[in-house]
Biopython code that builds the backbone (N, CA, C, O; Angstrom):
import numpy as np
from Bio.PDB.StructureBuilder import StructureBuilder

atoms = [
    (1, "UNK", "N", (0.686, 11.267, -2.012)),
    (1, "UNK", "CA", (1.104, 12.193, -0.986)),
    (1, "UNK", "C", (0.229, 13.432, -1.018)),
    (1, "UNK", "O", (0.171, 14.095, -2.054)),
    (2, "UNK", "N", (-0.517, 13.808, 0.161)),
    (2, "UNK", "CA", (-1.861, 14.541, 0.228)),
    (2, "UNK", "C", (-2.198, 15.376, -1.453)),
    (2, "UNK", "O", (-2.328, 16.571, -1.718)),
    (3, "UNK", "N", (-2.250, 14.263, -2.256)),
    (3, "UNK", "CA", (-2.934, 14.631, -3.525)),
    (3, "UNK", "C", (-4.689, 14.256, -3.429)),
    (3, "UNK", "O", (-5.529, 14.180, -4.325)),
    (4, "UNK", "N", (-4.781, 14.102, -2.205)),
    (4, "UNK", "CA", (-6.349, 13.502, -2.165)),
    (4, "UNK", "C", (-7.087, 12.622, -3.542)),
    (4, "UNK", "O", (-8.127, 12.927, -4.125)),
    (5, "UNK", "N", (-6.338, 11.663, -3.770)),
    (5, "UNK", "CA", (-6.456, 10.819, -4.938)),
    (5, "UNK", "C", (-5.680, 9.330, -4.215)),
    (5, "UNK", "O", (-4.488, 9.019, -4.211)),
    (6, "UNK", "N", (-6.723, 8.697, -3.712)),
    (6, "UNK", "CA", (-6.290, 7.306, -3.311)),
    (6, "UNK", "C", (-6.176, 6.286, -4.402)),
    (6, "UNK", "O", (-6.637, 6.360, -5.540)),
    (7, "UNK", "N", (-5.377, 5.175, -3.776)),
    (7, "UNK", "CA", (-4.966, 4.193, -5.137)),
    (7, "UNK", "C", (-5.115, 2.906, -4.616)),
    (7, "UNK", "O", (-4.839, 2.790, -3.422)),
    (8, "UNK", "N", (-5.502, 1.863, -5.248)),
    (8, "UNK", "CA", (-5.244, 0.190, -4.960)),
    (8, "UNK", "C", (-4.432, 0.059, -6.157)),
    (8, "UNK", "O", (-4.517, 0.475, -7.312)),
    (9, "UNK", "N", (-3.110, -1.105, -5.087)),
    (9, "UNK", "CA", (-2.069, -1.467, -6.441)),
    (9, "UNK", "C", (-2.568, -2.993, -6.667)),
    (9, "UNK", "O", (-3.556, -3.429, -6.076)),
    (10, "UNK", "N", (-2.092, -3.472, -7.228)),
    (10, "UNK", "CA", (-1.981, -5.031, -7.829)),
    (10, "UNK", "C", (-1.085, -5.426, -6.896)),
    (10, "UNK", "O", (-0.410, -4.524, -6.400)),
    (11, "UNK", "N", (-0.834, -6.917, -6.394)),
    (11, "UNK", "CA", (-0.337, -7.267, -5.511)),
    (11, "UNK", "C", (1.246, -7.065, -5.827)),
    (11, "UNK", "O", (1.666, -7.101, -6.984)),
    (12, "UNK", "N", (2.275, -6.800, -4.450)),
    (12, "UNK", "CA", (3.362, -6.683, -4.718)),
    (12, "UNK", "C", (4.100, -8.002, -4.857)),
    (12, "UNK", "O", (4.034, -9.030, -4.184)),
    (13, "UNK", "N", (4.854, -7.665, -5.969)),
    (13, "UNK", "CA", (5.872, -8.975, -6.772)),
    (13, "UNK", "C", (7.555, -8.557, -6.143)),
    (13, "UNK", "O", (8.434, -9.418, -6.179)),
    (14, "UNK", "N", (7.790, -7.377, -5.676)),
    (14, "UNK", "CA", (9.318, -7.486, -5.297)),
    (14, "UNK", "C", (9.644, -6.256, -4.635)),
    (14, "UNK", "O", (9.437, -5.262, -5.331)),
    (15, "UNK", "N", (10.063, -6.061, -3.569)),
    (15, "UNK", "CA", (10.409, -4.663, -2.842)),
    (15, "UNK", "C", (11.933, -4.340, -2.615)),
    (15, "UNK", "O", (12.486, -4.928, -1.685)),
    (16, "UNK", "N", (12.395, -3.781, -3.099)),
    (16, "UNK", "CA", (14.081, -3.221, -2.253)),
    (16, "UNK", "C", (13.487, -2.134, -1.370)),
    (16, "UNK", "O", (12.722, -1.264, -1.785)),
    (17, "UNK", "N", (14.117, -2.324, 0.507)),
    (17, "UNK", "CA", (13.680, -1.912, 1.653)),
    (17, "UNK", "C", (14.990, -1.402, 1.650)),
    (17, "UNK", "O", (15.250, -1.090, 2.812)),
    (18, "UNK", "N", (16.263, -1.087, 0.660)),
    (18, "UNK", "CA", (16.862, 0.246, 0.691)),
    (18, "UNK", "C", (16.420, 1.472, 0.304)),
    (18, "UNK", "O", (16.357, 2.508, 0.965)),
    (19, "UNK", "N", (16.098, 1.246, -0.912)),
    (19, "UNK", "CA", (15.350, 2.484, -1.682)),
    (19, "UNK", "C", (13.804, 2.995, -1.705)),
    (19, "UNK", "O", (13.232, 3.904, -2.305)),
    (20, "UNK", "N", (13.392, 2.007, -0.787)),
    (20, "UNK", "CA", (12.080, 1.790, -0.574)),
    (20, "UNK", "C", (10.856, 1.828, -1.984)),
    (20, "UNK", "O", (9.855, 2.534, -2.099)),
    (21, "UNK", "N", (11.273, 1.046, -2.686)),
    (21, "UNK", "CA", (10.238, 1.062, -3.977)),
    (21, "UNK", "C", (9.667, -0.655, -4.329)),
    (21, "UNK", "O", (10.347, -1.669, -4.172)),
    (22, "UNK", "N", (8.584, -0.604, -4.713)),
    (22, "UNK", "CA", (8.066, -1.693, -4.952)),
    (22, "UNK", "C", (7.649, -2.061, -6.109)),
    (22, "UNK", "O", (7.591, -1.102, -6.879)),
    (23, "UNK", "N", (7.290, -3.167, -6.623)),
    (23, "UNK", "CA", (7.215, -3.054, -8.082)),
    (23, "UNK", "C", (5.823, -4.474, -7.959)),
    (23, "UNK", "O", (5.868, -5.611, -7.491)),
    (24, "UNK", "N", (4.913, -3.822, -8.509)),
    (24, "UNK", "CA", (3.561, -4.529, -8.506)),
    (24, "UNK", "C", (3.728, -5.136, -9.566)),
    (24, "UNK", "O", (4.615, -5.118, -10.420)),
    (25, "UNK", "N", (2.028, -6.127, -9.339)),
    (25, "UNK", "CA", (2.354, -7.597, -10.163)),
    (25, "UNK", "C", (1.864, -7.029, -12.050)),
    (25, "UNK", "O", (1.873, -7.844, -12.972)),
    (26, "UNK", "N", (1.487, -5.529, -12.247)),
    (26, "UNK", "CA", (0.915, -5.004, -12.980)),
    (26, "UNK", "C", (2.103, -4.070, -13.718)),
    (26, "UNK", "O", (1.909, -3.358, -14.703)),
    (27, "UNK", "N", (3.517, -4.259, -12.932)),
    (27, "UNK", "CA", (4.577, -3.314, -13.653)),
    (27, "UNK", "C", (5.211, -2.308, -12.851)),
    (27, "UNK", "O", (6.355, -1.896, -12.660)),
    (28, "UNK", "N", (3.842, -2.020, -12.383)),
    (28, "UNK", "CA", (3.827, -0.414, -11.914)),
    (28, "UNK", "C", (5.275, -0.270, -10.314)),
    (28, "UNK", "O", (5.530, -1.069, -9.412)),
    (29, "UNK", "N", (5.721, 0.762, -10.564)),
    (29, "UNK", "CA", (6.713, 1.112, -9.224)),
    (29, "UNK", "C", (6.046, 2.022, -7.897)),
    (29, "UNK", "O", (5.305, 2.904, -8.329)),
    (30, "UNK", "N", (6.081, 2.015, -7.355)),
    (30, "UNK", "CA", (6.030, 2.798, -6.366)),
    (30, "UNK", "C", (6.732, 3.463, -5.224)),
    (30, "UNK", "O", (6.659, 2.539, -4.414)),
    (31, "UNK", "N", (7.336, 4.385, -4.618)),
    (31, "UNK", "CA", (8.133, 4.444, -3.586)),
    (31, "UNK", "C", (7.436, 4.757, -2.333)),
    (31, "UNK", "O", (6.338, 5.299, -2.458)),
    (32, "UNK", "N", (7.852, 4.525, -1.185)),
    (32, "UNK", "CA", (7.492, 4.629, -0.268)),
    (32, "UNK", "C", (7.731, 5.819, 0.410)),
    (32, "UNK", "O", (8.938, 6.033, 0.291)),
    (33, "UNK", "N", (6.997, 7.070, 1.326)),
    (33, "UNK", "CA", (7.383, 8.050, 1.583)),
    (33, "UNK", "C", (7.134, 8.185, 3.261)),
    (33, "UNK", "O", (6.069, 7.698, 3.641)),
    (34, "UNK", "N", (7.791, 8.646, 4.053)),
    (34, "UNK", "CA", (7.617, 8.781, 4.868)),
    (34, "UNK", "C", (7.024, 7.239, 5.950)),
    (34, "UNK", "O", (6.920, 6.121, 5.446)),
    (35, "UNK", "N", (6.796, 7.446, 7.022)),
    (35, "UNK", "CA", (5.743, 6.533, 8.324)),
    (35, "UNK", "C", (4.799, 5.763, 7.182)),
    (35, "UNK", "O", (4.676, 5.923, 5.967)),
    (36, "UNK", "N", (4.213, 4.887, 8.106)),
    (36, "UNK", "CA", (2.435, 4.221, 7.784)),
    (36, "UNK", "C", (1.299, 5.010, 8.378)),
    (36, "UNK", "O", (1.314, 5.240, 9.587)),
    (37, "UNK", "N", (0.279, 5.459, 7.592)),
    (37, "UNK", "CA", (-0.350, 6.341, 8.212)),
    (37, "UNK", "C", (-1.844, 5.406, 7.567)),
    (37, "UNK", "O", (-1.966, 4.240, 7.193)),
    (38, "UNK", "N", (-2.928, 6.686, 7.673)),
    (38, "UNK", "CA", (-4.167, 6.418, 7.260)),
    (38, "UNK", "C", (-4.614, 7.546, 6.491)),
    (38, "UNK", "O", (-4.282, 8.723, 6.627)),
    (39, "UNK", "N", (-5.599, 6.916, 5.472)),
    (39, "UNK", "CA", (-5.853, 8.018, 4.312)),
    (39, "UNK", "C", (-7.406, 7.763, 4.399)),
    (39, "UNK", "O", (-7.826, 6.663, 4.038)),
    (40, "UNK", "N", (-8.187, 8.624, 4.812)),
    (40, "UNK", "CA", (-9.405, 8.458, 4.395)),
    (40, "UNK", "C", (-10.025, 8.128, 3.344)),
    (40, "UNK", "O", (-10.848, 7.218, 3.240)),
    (41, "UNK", "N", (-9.507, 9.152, 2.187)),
    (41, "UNK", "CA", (-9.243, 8.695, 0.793)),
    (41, "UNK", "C", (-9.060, 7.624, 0.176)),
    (41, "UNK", "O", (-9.798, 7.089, -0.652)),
    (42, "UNK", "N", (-7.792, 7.202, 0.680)),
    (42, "UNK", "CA", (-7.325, 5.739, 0.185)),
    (42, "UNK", "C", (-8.083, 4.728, 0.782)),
    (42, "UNK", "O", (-8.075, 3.621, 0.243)),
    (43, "UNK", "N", (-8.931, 4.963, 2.103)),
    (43, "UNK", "CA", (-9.814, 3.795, 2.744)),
    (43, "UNK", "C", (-11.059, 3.570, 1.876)),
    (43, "UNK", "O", (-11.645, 2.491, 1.790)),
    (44, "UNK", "N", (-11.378, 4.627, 1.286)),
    (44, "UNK", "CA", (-12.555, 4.721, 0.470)),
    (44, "UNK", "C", (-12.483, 3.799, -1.138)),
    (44, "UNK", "O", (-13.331, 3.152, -1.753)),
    (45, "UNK", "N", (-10.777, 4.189, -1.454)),
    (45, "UNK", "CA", (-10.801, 3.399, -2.880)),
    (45, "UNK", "C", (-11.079, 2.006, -2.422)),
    (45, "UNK", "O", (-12.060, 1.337, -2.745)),
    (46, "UNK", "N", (-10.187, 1.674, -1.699)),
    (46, "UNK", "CA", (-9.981, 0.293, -1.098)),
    (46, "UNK", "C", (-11.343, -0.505, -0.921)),
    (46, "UNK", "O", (-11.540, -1.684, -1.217)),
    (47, "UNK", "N", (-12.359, 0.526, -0.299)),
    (47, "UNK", "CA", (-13.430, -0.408, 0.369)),
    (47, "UNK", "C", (-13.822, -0.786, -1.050)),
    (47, "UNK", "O", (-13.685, -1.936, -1.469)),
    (48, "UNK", "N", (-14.372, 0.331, -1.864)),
    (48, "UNK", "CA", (-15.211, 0.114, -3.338)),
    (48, "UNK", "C", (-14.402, -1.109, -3.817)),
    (48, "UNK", "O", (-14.798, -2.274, -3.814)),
    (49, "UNK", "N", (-13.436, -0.741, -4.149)),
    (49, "UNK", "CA", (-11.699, -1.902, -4.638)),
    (49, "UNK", "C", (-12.436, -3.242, -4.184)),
    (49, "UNK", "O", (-12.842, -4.035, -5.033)),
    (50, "UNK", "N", (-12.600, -3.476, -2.773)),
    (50, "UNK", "CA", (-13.179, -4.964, -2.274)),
    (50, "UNK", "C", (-14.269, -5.308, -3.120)),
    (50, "UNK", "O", (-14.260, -6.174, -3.994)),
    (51, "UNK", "N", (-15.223, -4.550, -2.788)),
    (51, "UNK", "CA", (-16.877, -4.554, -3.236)),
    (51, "UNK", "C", (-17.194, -4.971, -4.943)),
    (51, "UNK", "O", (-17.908, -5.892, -5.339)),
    (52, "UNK", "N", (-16.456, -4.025, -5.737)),
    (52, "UNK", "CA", (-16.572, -4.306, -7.009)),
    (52, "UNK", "C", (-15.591, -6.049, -7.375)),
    (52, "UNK", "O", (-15.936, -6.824, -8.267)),
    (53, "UNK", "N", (-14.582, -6.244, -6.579)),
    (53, "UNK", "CA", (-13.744, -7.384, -7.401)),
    (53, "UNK", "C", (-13.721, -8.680, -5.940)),
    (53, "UNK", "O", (-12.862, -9.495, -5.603)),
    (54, "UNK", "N", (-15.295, -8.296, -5.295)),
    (54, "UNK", "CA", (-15.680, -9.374, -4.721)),
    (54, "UNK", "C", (-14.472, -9.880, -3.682)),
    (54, "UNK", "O", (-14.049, -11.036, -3.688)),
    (55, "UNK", "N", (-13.907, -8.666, -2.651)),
    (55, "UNK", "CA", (-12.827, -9.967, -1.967)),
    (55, "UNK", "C", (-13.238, -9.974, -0.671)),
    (55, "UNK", "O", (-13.691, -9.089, 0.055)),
    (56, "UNK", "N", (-12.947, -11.400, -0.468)),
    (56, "UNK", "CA", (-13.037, -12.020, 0.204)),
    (56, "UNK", "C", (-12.613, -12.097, 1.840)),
    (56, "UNK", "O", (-13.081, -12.339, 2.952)),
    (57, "UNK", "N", (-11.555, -11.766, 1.244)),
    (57, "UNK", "CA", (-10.202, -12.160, 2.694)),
    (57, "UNK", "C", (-9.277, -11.116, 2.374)),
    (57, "UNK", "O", (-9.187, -11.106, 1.146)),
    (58, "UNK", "N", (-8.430, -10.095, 2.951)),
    (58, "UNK", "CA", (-7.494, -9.470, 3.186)),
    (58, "UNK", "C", (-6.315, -8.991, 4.132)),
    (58, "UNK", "O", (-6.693, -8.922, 5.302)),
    (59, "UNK", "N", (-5.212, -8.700, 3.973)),
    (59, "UNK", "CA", (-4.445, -8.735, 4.995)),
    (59, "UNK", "C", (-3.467, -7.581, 4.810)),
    (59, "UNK", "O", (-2.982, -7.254, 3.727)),
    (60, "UNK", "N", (-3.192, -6.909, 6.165)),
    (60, "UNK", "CA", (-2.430, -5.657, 5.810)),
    (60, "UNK", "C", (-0.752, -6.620, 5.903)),
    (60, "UNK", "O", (-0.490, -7.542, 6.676)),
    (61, "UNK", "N", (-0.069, -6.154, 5.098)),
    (61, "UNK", "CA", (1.238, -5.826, 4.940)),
    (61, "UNK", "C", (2.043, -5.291, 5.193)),
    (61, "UNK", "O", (3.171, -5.769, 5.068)),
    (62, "UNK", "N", (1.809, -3.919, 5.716)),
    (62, "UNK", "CA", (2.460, -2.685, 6.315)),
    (62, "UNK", "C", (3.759, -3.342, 6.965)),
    (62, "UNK", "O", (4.848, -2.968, 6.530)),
    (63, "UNK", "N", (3.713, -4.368, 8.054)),
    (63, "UNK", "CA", (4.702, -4.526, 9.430)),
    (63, "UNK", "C", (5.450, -5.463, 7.974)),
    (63, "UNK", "O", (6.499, -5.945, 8.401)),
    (64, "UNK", "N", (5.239, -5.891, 6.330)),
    (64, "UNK", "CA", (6.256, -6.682, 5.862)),
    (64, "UNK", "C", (7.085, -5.881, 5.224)),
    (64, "UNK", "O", (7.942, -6.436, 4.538)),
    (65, "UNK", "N", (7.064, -4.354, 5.270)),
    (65, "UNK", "CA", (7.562, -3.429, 4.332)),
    (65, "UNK", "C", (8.097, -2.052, 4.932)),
    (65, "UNK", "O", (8.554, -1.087, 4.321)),
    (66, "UNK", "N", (7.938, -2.207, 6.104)),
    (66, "UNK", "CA", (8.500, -1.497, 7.095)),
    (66, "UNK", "C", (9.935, -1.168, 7.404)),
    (66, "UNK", "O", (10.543, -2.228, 7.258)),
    (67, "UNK", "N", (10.554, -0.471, 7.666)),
    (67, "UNK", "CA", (11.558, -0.497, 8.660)),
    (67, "UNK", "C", (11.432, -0.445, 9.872)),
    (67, "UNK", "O", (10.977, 0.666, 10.145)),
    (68, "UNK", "N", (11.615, -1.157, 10.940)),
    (68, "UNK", "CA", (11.597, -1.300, 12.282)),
    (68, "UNK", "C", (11.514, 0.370, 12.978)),
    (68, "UNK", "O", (10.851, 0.710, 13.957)),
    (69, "UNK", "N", (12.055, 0.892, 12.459)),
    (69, "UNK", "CA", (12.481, 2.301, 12.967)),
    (69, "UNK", "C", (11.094, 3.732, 12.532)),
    (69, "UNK", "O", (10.962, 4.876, 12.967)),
    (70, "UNK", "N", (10.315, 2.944, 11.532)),
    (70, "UNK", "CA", (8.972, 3.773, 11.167)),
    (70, "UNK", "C", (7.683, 3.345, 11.745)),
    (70, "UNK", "O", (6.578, 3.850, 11.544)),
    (71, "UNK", "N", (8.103, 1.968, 12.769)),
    (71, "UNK", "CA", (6.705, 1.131, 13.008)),
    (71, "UNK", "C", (5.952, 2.192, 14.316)),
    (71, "UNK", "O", (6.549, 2.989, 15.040)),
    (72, "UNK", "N", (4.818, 1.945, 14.301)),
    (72, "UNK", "CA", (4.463, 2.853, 15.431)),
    (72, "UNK", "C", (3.845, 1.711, 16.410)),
    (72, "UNK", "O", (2.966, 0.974, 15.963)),
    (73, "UNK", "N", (4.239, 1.586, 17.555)),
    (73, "UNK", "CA", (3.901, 0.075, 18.927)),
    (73, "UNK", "C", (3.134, 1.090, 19.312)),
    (73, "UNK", "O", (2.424, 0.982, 20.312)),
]
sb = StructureBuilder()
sb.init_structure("model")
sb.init_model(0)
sb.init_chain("A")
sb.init_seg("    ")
for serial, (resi, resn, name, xyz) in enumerate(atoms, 1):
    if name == "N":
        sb.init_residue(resn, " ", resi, " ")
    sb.init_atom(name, np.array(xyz, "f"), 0.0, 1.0, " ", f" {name:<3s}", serial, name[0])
structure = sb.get_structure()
């Protein structure tokens, strides 16, 4: 949250979409804050993130972790 410090998680293993927290395949928790937005920052870890661990294929998630009521049409 504008800490200008972007992050790539490990893939998510389990979400409760009450409390909005997720729990990656690495342990780690996370909560969700606010809308889906864009982070320049975070686009930047991400790209390197691809580049160094070679991927291939990717897919956003956002619309699986959503609430209907934060989506932006």
């Amino acid at each position: 949250m504008d800490s200008g410090s972007g992050r790539v998680s490990s893939a998510i293993e389990s979400f409760d979409a009450a409390a909005r927290t997720g729990t990656t395949r690495s342990g780690r928790t996370y909560v969700l804050s606010g809308g889906p937005g864009h982070d320049p920052d975070g686009m930047h870890v991400w790209s390197v993130w691809k580049l160094v661990n070679a991927v291939k294929e990717e897919k956003n998630v956002t619309p699986d972790y959503i609430e209907p009521a934060h989506r932006i049409i």
